[in-house]
MMTF fields as JSON, N, C-alpha, C and O atoms, coordinates in Angstrom:
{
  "mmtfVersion": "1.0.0",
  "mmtfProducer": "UNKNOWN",
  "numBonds": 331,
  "numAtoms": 332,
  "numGroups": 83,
  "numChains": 1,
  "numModels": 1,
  "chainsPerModel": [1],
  "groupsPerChain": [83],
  "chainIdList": ["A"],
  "bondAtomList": [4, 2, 8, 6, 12, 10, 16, 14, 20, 18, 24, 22, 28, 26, 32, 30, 36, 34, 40, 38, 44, 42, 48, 46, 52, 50, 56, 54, 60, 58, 64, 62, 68, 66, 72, 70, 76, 74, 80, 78, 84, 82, 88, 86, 92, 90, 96, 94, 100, 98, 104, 102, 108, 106, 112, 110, 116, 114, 120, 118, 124, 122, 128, 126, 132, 130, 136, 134, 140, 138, 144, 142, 148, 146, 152, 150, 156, 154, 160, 158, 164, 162, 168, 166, 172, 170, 176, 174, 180, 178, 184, 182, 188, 186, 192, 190, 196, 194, 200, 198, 204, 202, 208, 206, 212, 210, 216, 214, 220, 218, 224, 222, 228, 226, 232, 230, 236, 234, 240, 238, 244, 242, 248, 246, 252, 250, 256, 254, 260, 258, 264, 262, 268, 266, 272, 270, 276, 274, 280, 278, 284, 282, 288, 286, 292, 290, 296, 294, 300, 298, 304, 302, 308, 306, 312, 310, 316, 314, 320, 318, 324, 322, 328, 326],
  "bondOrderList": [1, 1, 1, 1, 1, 1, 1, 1, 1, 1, 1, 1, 1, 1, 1, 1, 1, 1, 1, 1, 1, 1, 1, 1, 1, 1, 1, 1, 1, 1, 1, 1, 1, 1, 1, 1, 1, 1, 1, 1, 1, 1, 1, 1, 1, 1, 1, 1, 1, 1, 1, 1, 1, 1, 1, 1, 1, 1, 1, 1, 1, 1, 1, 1, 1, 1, 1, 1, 1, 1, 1, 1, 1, 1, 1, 1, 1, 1, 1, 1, 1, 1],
  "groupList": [{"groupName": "UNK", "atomNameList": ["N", "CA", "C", "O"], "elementList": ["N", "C", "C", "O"], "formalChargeList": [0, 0, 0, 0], "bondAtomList": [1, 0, 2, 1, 3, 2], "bondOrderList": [1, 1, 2], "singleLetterCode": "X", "chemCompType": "L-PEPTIDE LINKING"}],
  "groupTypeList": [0, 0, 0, 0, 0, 0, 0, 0, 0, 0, 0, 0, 0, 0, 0, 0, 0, 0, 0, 0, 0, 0, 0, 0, 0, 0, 0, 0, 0, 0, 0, 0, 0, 0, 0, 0, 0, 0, 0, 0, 0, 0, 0, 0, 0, 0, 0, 0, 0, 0, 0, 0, 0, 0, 0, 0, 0, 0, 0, 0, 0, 0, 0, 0, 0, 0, 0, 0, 0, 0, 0, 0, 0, 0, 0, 0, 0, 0, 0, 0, 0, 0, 0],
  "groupIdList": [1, 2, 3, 4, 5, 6, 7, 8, 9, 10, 11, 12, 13, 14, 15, 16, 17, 18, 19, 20, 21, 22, 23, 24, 25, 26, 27, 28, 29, 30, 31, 32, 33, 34, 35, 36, 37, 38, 39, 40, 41, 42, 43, 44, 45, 46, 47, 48, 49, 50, 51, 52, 53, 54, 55, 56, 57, 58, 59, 60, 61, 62, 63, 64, 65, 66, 67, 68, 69, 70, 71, 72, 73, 74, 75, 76, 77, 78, 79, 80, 81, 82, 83],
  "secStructList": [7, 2, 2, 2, 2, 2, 2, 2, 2, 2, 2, 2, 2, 2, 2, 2, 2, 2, 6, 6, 7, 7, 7, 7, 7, 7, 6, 6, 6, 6, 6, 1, 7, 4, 4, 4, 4, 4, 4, 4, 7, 7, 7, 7, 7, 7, 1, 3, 3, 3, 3, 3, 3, 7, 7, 6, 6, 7, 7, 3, 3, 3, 3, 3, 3, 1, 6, 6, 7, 2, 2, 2, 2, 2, 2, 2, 2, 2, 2, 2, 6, 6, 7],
  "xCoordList": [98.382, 99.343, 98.823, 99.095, 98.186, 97.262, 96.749, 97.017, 95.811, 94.363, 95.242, 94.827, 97.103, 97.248, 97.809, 97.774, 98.029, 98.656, 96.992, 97.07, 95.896, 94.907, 94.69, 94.842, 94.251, 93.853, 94.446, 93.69, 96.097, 96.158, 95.983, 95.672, 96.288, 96.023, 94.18, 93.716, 93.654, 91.868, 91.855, 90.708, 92.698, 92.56, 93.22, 92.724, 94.555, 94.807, 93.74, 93.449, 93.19, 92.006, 90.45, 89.667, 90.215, 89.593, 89.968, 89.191, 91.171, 91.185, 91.608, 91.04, 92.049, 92.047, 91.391, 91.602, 89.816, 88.815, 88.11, 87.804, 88.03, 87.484, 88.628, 87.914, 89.499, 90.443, 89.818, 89.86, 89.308, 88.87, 87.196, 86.452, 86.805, 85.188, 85.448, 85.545, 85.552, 85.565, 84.704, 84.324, 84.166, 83.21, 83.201, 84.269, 81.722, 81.978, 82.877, 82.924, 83.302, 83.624, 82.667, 81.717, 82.908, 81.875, 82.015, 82.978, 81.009, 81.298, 82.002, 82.084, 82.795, 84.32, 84.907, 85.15, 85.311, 86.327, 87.042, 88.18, 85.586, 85.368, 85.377, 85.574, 85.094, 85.662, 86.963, 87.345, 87.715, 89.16, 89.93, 91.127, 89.356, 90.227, 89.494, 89.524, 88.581, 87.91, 87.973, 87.204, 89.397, 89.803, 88.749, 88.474, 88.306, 87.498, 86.396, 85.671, 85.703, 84.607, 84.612, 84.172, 85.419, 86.14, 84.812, 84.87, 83.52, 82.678, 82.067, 81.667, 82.009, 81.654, 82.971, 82.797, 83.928, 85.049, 85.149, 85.5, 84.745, 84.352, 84.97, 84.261, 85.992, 86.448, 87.084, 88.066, 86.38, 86.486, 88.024, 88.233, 88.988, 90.32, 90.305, 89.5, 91.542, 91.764, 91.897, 91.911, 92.054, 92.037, 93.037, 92.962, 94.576, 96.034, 96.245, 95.786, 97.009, 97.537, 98.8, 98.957, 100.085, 101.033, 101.468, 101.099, 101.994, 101.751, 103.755, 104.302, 104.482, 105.638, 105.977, 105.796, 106.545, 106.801, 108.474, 109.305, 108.734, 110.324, 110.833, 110.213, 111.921, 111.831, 113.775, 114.438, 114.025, 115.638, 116.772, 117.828, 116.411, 116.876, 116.597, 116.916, 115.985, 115.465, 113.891, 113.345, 113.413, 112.128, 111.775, 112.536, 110.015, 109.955, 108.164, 107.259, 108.052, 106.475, 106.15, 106.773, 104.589, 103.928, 102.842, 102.436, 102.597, 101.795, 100.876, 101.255, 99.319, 98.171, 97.415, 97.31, 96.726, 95.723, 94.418, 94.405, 93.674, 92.57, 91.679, 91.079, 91.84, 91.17, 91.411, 90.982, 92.553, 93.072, 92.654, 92.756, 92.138, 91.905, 90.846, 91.039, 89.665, 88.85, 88.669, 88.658, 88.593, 88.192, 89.374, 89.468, 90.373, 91.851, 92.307, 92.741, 92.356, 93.004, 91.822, 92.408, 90.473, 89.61, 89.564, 89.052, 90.381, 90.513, 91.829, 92.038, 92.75, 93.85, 94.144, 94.994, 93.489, 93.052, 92.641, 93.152, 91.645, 90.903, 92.049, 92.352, 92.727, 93.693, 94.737, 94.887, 95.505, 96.208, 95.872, 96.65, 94.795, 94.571, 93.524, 92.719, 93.643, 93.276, 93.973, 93.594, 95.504, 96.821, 96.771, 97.648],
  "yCoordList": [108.23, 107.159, 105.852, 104.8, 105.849, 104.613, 103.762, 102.603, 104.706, 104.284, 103.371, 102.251, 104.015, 103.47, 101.692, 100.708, 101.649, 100.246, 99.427, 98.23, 99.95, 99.683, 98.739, 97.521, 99.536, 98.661, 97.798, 96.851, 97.407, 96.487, 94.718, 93.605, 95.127, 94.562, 93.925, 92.789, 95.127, 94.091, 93.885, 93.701, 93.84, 93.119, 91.573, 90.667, 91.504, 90.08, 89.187, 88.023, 89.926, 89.271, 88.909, 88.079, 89.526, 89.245, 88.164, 87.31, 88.188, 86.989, 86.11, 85.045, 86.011, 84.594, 83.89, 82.683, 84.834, 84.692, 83.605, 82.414, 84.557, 83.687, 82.397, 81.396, 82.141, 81.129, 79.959, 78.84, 80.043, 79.123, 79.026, 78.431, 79.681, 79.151, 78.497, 79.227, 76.927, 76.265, 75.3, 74.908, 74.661, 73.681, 72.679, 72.329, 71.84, 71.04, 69.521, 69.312, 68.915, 67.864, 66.415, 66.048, 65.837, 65.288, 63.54, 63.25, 62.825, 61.754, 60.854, 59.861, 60.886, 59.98, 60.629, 59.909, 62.066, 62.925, 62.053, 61.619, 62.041, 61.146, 60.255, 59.902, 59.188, 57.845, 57.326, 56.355, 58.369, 58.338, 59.245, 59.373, 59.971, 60.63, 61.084, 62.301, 60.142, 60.937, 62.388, 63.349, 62.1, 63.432, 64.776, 65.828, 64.364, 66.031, 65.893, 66.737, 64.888, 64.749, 64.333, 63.254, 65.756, 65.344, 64.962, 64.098, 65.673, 65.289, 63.815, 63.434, 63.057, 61.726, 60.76, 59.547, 61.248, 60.434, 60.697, 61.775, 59.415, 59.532, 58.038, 57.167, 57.627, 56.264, 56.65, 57.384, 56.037, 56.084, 55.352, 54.209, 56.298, 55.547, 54.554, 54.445, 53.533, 52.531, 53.16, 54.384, 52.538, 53.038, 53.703, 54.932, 52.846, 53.275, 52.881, 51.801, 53.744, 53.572, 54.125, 55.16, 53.609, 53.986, 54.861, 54.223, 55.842, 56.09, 56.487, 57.085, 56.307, 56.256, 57.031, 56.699, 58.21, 59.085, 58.695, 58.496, 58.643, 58.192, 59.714, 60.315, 60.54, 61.215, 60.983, 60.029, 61.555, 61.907, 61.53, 60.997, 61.91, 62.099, 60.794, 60.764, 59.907, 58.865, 59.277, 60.335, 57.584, 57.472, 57.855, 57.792, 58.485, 59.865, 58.582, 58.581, 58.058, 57.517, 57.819, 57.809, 58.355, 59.026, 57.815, 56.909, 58.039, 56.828, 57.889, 59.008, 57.398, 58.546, 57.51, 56.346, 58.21, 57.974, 58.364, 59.415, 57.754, 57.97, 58.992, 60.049, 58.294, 59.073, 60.158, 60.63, 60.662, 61.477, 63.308, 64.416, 62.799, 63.579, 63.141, 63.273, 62.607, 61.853, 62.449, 61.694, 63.251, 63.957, 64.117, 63.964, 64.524, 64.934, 63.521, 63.585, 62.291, 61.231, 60.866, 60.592, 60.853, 60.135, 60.755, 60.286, 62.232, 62.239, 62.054, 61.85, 62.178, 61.536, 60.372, 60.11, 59.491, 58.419, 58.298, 57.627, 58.973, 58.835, 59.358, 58.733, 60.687, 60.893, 59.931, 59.454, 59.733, 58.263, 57.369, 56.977, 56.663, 55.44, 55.804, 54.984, 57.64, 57.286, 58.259, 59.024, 57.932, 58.46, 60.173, 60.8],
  "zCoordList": [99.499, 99.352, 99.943, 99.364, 100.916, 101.435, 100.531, 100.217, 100.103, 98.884, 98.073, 97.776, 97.484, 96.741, 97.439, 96.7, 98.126, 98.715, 99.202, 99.481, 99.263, 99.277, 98.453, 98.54, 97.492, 96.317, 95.997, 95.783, 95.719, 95.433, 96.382, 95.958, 97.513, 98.913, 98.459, 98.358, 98.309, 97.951, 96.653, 96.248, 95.798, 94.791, 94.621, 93.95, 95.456, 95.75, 96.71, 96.433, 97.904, 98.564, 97.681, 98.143, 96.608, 95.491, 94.754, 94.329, 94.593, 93.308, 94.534, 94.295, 95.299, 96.217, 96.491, 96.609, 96.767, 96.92, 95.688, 95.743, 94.662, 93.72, 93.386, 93.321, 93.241, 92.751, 93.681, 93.17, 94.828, 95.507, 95.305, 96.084, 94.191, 94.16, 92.602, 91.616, 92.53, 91.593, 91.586, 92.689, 90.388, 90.441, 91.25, 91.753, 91.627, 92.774, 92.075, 90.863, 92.761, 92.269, 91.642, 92.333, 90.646, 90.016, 91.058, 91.768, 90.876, 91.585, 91.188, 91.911, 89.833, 89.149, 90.14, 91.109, 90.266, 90.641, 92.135, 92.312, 93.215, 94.488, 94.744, 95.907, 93.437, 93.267, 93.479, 94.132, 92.631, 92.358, 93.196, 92.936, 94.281, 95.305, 96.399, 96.577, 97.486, 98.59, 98.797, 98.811, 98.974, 99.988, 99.285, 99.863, 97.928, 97.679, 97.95, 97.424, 98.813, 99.594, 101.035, 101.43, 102.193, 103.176, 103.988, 104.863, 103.66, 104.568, 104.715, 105.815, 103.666, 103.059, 103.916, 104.032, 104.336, 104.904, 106.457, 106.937, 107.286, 108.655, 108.874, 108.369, 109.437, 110.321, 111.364, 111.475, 112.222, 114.038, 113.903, 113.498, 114.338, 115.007, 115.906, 116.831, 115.539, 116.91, 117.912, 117.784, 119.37, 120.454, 120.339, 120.331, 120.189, 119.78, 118.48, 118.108, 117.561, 116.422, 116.281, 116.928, 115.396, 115.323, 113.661, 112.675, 113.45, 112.205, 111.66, 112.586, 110.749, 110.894, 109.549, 108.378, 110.127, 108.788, 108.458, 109.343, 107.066, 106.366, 106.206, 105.329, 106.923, 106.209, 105.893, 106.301, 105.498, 104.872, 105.995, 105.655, 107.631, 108.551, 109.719, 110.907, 109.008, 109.804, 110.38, 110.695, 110.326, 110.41, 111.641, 112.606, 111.698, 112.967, 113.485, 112.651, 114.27, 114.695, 115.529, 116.591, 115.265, 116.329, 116.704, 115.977, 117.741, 118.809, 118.392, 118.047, 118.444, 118.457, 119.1, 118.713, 120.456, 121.856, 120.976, 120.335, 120.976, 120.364, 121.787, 121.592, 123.14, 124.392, 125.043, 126.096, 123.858, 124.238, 123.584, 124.11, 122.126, 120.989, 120.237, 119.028, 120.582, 119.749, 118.167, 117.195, 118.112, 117.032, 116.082, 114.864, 117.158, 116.089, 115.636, 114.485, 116.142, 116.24, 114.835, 113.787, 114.772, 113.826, 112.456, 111.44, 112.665, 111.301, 110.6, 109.404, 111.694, 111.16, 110.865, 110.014, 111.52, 110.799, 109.654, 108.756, 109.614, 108.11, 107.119, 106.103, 107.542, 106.1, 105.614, 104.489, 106.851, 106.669, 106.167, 105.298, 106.339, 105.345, 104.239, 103.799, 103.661, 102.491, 101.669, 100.783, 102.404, 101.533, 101.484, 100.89]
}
């Protein structure tokens, strides 16, 4: 009874697997949307930056310390200003 809950268990880890090996992106593709060339996208955050999410419930802004998170703060940067 195992074997049988087995198999299907490595057959969804199979196709998950492959669903995520798709062609690379062409350089129009990267033109028209960085984000599918995350490594090509590198801007050093301000020291402080403010970033202000709208949501339904009233607007939510997070202060981000750049000295605080260098790394976390520079790429959130980078996603932010490229939407």
């Amino acid at each position: 009874m195992r074997a049988g809950r087995a198999l299907p268990a490595a057959a969804l880890v199979g196709v998950a697997l492959l669903a995520g090996c798709g062609d690379r992106p062409t350089e129009e593709q990267i033109a028209l949307n960085p984000l599918y060339a995350p490594d090509r996208l590198h801007t050093e955050a301000p020291a402080e930056f403010t970033v202000r999410f709208e949501t339904t419930r009233g607007d939510v802004d997070l202060r981000i310390v750049r000295e605080w998170a260098p790394l976390g703060a520079d790429r959130f940067y980078t996603l932010v200003t490229h939407g």
